[in-house]
C-alpha positions as CSV (number, residue, x, y, z in Angstrom):
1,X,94.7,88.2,116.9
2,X,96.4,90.8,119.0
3,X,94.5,93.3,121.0
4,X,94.6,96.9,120.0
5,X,95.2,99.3,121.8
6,X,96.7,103.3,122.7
7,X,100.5,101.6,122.2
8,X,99.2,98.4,120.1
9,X,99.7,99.4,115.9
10,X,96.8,100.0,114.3
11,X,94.7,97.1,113.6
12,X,92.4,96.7,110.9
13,X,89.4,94.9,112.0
14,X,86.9,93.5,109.3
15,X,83.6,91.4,109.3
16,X,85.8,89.2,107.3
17,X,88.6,88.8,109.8
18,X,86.5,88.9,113.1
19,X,85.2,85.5,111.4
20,X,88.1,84.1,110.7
21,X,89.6,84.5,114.1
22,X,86.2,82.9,115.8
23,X,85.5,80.6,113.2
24,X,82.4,82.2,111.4
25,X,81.8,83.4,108.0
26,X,81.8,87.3,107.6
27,X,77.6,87.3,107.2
28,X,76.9,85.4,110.9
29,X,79.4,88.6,112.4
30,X,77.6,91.2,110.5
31,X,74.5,90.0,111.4
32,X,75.0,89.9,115.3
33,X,76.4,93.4,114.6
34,X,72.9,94.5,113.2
35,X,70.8,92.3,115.4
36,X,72.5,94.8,118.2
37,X,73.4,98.2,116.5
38,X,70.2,98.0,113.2
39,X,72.0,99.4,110.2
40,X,74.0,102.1,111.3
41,X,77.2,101.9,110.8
42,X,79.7,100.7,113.4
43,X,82.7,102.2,114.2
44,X,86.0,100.0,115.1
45,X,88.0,103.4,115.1
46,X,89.7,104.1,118.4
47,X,88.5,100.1,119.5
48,X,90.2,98.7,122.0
49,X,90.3,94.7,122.2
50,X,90.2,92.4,125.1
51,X,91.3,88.6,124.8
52,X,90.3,86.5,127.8
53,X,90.5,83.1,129.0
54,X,87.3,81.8,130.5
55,X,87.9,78.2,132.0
56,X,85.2,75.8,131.3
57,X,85.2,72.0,132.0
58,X,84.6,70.9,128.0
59,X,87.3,73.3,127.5
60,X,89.0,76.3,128.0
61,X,87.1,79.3,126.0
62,X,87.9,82.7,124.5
63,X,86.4,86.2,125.2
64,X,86.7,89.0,123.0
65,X,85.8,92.0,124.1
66,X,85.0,95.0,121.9
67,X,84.9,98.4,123.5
């Protein structure tokens, strides 16, 4: 998944495709959304994403950010 940002196209983030890209259905990313944010809605518009690498000794992980 590339990040988006200011010069980055526009990237169309869904529950759907969040899960895909970590490896979880759509309903466990919408519930950590409203175990954080209730049922509001959550805005992805003007998001910027972060994509880390956070070396571990199992494995090498990866960090999202969401801002």
């Amino acid at each position: 998944m590339a990040a988006a940002g200011p010069s980055s196209a526009l990237v169309r983030l869904t529950f759907e495709a969040i899960g895909k890209a970590i490896e979880r259905d759509e309903v466990w990313i919408a519930a950590a959304f409203y175990g954080q944010f209730g049922d509001g809605i959550q805005s992805m518009i003007d998001c910027q994403v972060t994509v880390d690498k956070k070396e571990d000794p199992k494995g090498d992980r990866v960090v999202l950010t969401f801002e």
